[in-house]
VOBATI-560717 format. One record per residue (C-alpha): residue in three letters; x, y, z; residue number from 1. Coordinates in pm, 1 decimal. Example, Ala and Ser with C-alpha at 12.3 -4.5 7.8 and 13.67 -1.06 7.14 Angstrom:
<sites>
+-----+----------+----------+----------+-----+
|  aa |        x |        y |        z |   i |
+-----+----------+----------+----------+-----+
| ala |   1230.0 |   -450.0 |    780.0 |   1 |
| ser |   1367.0 |   -106.0 |    714.0 |   2 |
+-----+----------+----------+----------+-----+
</sites>
This chain:
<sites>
+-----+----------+----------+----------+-----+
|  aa |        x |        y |        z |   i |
+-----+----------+----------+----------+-----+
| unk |  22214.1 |  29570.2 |   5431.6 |   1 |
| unk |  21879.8 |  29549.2 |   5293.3 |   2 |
| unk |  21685.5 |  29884.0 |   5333.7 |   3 |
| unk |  21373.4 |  29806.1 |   5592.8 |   4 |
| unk |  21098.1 |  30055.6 |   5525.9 |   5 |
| unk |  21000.2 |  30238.9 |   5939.6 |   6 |
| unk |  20665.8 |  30201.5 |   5989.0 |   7 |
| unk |  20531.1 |  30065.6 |   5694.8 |   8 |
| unk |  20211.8 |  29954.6 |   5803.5 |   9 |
| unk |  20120.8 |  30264.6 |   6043.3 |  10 |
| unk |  20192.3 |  30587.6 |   5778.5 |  11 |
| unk |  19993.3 |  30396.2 |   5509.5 |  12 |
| unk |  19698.0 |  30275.0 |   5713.9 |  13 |
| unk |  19670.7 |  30608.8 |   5895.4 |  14 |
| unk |  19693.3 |  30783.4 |   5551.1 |  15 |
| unk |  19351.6 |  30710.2 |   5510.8 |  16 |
| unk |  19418.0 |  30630.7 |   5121.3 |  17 |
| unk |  19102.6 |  30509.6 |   4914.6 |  18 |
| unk |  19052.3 |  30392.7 |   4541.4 |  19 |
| unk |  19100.8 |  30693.3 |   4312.2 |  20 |
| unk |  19288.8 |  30876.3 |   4590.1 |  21 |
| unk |  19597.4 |  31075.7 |   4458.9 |  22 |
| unk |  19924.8 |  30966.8 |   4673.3 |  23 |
| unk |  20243.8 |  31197.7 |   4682.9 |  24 |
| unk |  20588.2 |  30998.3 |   4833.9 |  25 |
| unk |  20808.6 |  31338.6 |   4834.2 |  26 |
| unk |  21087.4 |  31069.2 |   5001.8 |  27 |
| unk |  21073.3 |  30785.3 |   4748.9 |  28 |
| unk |  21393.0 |  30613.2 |   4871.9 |  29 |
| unk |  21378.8 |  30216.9 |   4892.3 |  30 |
| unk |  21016.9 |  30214.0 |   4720.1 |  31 |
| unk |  20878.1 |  30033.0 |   5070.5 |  32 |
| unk |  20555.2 |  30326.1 |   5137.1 |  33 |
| unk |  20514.4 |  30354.2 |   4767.8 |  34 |
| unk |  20521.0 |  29970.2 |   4731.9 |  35 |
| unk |  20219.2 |  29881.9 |   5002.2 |  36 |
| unk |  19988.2 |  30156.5 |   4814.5 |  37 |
| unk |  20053.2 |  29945.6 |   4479.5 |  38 |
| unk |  19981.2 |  29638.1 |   4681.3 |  39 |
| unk |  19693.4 |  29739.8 |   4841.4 |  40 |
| unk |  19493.5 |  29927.7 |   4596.5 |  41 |
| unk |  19621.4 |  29702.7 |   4258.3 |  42 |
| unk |  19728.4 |  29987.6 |   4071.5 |  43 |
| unk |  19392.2 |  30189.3 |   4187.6 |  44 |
| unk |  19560.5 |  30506.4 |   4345.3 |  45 |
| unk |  19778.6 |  30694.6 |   4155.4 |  46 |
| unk |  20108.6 |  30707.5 |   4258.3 |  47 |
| unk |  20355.1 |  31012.3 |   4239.8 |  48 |
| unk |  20681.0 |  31006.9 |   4429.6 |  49 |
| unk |  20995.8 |  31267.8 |   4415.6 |  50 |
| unk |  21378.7 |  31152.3 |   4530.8 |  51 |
| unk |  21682.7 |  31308.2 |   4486.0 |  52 |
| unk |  21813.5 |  31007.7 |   4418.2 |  53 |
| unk |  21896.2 |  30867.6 |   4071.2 |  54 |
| unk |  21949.3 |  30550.8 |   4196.6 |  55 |
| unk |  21636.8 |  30559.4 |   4387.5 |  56 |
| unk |  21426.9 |  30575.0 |   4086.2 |  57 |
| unk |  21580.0 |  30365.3 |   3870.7 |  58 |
| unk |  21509.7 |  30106.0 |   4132.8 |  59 |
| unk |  21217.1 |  30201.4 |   4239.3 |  60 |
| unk |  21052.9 |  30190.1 |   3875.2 |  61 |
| unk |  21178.3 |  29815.2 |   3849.7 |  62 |
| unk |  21052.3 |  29716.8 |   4159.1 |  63 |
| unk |  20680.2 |  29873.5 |   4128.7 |  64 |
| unk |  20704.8 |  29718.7 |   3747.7 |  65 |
| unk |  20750.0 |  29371.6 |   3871.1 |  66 |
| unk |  20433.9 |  29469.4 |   4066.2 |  67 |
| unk |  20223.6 |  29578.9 |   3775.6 |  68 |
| unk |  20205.0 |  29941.0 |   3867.4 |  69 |
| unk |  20245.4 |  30252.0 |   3700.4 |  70 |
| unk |  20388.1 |  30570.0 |   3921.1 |  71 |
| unk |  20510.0 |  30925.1 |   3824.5 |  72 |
| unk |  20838.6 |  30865.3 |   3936.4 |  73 |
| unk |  21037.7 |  31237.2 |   3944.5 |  74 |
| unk |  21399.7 |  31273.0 |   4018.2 |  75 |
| unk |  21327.8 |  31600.5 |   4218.4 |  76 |
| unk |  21333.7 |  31765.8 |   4593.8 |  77 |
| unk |  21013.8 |  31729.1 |   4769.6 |  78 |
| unk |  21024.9 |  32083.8 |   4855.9 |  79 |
| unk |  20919.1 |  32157.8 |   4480.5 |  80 |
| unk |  20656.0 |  31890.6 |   4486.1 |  81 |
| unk |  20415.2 |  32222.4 |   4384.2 |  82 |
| unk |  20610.4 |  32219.7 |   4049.5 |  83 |
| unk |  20619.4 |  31882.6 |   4075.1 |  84 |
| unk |  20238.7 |  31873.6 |   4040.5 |  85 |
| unk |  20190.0 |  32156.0 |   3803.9 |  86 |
| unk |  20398.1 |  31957.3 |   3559.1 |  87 |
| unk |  20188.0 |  31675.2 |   3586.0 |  88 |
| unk |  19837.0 |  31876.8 |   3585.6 |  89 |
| unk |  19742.7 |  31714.9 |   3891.6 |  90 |
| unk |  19587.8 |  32043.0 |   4120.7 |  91 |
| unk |  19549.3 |  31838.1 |   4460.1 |  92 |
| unk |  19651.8 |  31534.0 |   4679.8 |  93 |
| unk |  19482.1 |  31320.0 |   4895.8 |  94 |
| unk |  19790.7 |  31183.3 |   5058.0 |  95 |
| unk |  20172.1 |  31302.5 |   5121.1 |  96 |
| unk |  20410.6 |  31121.7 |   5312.1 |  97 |
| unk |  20760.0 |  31236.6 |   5368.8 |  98 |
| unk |  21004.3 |  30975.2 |   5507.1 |  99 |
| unk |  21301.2 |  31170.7 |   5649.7 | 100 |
| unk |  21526.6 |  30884.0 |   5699.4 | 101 |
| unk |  21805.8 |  30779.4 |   5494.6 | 102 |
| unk |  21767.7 |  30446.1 |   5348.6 | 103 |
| unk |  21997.6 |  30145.7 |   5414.0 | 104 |
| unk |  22105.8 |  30196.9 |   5064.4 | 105 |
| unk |  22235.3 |  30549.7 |   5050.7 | 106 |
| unk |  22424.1 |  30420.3 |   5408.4 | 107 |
| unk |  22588.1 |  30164.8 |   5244.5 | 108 |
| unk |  22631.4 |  30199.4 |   4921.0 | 109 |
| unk |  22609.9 |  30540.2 |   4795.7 | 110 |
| unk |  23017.8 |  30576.9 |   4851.4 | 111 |
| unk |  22894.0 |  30928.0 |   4902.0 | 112 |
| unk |  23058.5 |  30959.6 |   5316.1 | 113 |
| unk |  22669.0 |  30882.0 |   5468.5 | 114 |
| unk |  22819.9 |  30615.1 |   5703.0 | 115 |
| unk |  23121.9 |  30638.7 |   5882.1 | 116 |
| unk |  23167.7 |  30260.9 |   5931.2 | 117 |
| unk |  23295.5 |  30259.6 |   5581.5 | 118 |
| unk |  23614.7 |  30489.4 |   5444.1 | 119 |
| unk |  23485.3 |  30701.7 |   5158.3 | 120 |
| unk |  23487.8 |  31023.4 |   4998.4 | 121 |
| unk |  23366.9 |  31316.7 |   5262.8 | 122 |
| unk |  23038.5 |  31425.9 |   5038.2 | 123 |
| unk |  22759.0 |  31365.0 |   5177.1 | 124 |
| unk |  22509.2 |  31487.0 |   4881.3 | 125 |
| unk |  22156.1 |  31296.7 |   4827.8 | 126 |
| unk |  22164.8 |  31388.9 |   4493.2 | 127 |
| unk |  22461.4 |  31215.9 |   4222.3 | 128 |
| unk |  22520.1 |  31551.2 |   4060.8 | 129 |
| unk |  22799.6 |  31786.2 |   4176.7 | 130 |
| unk |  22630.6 |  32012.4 |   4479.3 | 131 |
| unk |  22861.1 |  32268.1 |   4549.9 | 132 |
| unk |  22832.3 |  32220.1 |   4903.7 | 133 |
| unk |  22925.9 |  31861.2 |   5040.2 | 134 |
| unk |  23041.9 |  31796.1 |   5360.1 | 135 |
| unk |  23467.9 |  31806.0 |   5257.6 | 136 |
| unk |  23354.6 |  32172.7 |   5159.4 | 137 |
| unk |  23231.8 |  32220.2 |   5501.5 | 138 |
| unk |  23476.6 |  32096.3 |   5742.5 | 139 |
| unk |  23786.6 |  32260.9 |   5512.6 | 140 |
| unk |  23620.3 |  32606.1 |   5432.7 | 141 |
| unk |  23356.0 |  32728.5 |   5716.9 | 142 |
| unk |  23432.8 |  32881.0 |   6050.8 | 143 |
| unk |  23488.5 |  32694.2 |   6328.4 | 144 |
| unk |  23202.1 |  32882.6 |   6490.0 | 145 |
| unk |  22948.3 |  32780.5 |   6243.5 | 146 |
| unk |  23075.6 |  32413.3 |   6200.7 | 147 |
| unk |  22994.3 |  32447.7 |   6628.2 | 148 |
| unk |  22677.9 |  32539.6 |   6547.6 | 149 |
| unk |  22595.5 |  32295.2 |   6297.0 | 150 |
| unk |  22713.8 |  31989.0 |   6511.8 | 151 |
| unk |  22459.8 |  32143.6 |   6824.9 | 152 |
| unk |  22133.9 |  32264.3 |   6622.8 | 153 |
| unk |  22135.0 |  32008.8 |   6394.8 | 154 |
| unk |  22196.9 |  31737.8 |   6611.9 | 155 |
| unk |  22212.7 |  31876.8 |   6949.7 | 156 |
| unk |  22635.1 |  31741.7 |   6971.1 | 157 |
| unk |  22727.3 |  31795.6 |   7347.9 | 158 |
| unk |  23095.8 |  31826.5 |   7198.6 | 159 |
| unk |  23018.7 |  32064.3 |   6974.8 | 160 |
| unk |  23259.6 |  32336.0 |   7027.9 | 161 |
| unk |  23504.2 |  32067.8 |   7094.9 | 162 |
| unk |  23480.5 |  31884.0 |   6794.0 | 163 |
| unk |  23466.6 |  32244.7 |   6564.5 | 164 |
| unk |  23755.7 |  32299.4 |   6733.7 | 165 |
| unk |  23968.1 |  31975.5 |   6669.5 | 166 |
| unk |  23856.5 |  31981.9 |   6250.7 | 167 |
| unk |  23986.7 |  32345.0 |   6244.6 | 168 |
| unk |  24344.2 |  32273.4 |   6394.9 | 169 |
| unk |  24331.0 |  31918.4 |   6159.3 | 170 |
| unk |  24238.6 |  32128.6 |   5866.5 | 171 |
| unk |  24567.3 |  32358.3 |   5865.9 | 172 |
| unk |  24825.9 |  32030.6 |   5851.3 | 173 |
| unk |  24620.7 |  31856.3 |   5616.0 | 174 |
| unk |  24287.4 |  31856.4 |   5417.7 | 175 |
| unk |  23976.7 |  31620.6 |   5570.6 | 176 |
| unk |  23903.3 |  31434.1 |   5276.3 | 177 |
| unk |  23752.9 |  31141.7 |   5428.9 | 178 |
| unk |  23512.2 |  30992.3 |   5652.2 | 179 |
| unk |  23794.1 |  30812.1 |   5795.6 | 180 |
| unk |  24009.7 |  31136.4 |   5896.7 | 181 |
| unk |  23643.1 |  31328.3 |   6042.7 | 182 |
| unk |  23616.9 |  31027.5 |   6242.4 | 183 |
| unk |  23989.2 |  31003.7 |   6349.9 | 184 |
| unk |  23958.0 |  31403.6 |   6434.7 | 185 |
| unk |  23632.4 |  31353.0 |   6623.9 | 186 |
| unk |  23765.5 |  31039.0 |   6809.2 | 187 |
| unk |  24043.5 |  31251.1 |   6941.9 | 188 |
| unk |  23858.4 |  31570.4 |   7051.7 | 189 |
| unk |  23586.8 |  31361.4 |   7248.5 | 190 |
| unk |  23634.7 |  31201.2 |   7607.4 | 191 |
| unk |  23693.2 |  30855.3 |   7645.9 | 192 |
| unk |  23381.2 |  30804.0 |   7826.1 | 193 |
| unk |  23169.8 |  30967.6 |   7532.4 | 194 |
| unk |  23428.9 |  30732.1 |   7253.0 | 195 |
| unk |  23244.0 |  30410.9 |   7509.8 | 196 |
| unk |  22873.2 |  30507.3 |   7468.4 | 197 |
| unk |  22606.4 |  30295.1 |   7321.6 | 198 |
| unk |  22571.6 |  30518.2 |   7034.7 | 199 |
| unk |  22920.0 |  30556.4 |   6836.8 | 200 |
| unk |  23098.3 |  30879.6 |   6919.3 | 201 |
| unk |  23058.8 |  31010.3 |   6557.2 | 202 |
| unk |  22694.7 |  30973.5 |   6455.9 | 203 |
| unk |  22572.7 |  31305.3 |   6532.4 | 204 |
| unk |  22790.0 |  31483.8 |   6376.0 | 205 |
| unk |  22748.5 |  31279.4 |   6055.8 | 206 |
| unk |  22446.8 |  31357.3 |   6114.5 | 207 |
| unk |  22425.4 |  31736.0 |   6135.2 | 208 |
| unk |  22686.3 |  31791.9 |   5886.9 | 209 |
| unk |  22377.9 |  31554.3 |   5611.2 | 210 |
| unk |  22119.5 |  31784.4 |   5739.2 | 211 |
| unk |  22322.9 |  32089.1 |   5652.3 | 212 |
| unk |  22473.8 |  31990.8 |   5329.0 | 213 |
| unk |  22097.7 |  31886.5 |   5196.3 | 214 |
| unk |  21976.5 |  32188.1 |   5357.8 | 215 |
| unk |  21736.3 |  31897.8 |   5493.0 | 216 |
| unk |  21540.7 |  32104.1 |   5731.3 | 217 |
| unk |  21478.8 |  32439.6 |   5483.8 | 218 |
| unk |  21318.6 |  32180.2 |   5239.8 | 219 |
| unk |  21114.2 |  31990.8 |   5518.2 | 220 |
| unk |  20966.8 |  32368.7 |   5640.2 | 221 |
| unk |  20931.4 |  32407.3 |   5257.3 | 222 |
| unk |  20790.3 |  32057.4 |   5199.5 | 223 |
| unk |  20492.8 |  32132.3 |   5436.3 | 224 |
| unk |  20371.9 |  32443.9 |   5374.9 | 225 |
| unk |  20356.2 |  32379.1 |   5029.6 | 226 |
| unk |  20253.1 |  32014.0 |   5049.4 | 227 |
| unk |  19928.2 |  32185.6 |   5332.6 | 228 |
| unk |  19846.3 |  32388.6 |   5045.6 | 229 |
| unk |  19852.8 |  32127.0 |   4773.7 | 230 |
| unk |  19623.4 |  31875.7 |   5002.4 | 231 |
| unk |  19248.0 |  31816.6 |   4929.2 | 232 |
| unk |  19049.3 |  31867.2 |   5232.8 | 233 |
| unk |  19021.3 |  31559.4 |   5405.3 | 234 |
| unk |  19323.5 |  31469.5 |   5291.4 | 235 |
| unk |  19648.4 |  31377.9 |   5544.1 | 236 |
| unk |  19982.7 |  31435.3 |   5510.2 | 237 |
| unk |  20198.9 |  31178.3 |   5733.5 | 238 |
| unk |  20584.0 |  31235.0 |   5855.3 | 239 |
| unk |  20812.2 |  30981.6 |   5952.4 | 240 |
| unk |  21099.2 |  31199.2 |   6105.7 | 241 |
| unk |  21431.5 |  31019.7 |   6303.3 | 242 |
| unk |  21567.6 |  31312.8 |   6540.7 | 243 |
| unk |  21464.5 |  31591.5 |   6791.2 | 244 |
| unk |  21540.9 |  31847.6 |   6500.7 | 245 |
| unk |  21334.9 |  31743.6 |   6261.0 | 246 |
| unk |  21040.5 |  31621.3 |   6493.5 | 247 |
| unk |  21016.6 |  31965.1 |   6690.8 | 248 |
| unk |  20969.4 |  32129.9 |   6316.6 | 249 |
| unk |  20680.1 |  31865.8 |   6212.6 | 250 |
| unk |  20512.2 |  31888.3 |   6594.9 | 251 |
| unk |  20495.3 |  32248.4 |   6613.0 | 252 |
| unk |  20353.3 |  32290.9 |   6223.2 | 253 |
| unk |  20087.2 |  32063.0 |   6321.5 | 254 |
| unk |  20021.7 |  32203.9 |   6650.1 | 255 |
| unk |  19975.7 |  32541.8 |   6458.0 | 256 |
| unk |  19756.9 |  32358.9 |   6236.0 | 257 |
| unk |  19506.1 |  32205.6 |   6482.0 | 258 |
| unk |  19508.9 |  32528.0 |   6675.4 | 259 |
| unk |  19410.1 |  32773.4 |   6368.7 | 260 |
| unk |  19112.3 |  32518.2 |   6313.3 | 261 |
| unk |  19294.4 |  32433.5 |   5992.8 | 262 |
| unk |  19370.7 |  32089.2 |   6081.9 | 263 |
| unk |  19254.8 |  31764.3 |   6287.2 | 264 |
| unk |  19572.7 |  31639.7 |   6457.5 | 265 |
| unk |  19523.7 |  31220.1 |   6375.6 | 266 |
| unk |  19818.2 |  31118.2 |   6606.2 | 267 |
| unk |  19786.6 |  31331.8 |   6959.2 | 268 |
| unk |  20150.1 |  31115.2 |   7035.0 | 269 |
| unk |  20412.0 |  31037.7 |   6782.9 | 270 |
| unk |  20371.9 |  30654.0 |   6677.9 | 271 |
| unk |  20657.2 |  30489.5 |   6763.8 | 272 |
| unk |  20819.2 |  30118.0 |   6627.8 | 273 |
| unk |  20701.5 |  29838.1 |   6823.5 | 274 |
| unk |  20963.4 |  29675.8 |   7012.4 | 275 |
| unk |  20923.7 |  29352.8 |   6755.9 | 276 |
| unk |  21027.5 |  29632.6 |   6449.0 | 277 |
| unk |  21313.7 |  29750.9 |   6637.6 | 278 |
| unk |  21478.2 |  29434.8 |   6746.7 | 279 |
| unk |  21411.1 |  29312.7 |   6329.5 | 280 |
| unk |  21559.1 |  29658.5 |   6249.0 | 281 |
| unk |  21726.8 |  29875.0 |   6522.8 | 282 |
| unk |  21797.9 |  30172.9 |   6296.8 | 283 |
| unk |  21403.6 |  30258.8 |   6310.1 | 284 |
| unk |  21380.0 |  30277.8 |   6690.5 | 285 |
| unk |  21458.1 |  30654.0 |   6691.0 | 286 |
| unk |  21165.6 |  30682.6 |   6451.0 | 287 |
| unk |  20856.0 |  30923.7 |   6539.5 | 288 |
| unk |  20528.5 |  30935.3 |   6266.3 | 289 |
| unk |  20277.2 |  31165.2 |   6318.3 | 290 |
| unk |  19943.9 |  31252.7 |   6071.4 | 291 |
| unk |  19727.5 |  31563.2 |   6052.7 | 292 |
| unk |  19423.6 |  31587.2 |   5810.1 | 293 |
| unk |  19295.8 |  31902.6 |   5636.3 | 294 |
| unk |  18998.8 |  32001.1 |   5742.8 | 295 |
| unk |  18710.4 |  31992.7 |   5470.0 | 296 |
+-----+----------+----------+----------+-----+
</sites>
């Protein structure tokens, strides 16, 4: 499947980008945000975009070549976009956007366990090199308690105790080493009516188990305090987030923000996809943007 950037038009527009601006793409994935600001400005805003990806940037710095632009492309975490910076000399943004989705490519064909609809290794690591958590590390090693209490923060899994419950027992007759035996094990643990549902019966616990390997919402809390500090005044930082988790963390930093008189809160209301962009693409209809600016 070809990875459709969420709300391409919105985050860019509201980003409030001019020529000479300085953009920062902490979540470089398909190259989609990064992309439109080449298009629009011609190579006049200067690009710099972290992923943890190596694949990411290797494509990414083909695909803005064929568009004539230049970008500091940095295989790095967004949460150390402040070293990020320093490396580069550059003291202050005008624009950071954070895309917390996974793209279409690292869900089908990273091999790395991201998608349960294929059978592959139980990993679940953004980045290529060896992490020495993954999600087989997980599910064989950590308490069935925690594993519980992974499934429900992170992703708010009804089954939760259930489901910790069922990997445990699997665990002592044989090791989970792949999506296909977590998804056997959660099939199993879950009701029938819950196995029926419109959503499949094993995407939030993929889910929470991503967030936790990635320690994806430490480096989001990370990403924003640093990236608030690192932001010119009148500047905007825009986040694209995809769950409850991750949009409760973004809503109430803003919301502190605005309050403090630090910030001007552009989008009162998440933007959401317009029904056209979810029926072309119906992974981006759990998708929520919202913008603050810094306050000059």
């Amino acid at each position: 499947m070809i990875h459709k950037t969420v709300l391409l038009n919105e985050s860019i527009e509201k980003l409030n980008l001019k020529v000479g601006s300085i953009y920062f793409d902490g979540t470089l994935g398909g190259a989609g945000h990064t992309s439109k600001v080449c298009s629009d400005f011609g190579g006049k805003v200067r690009i710099i975009a972290t992923d943890r990806d190596n694949l990411a940037i290797r494509n990414a710095e083909e695909k803005l070549s064929k568009l004539g632009c230049k970008a500091d492309l940095i295989l790095s975490d967004y949460r150390n976009l402040d070293t990020v910076l320093k490396n580069l000399g550059v003291e202050k943004v005008d624009g950071i956007l954070l895309d917390l989705g996974l793209s279409s490519d690292q869900l089908d064909a990273s091999g790395r366990g991201f998608t349960f609809r294929n059978n592959e290794p139980l990993l679940m690591t953004f980045s290529e090199d060896e992490q020495k958590v993954n999600a087989k590390v997980i599910v064989n090693n950590w308490s069935e308690e925690t594993i519980a209490d992974i499934l429900y923060g992170y992703s708010d899994e009804r089954y939760s105790r259930r489901i910790a419950k069922a990997i445990v027992s699997a665990r002592l007759k044989k090791e989970i080493e792949t999506t296909d035996d977590l998804v056997k094990i959660i099939e199993n643990a879950v009701p029938a009516v819950y196995r029926r549902g419109k959503t499949h019966f094993a995407t939030k616990t993929f889910q929470a188990l991503r967030i936790a390997v990635n320690d994806e919402i430490t480096a989001l809390k990370d990403g924003m305090s640093k990236g608030w500090e690192l932001l010119n005044k009148g500047g905007r930082m825009a986040i694209i987030s995809f769950h409850s988790v991750e949009d409760r963390e973004v809503k109430n930093y803003f919301r502190e923000k605005s309050k403090n008189g630090e910030g001007k809160l552009i989008t009162k209301k998440p933007l959401v996809p317009s029904d056209e962009e979810i029926s072309e693409n119906p992974r981006s209809r759990s998708a929520k943007l919202r913008v603050i600016e810094k306050n000059g």
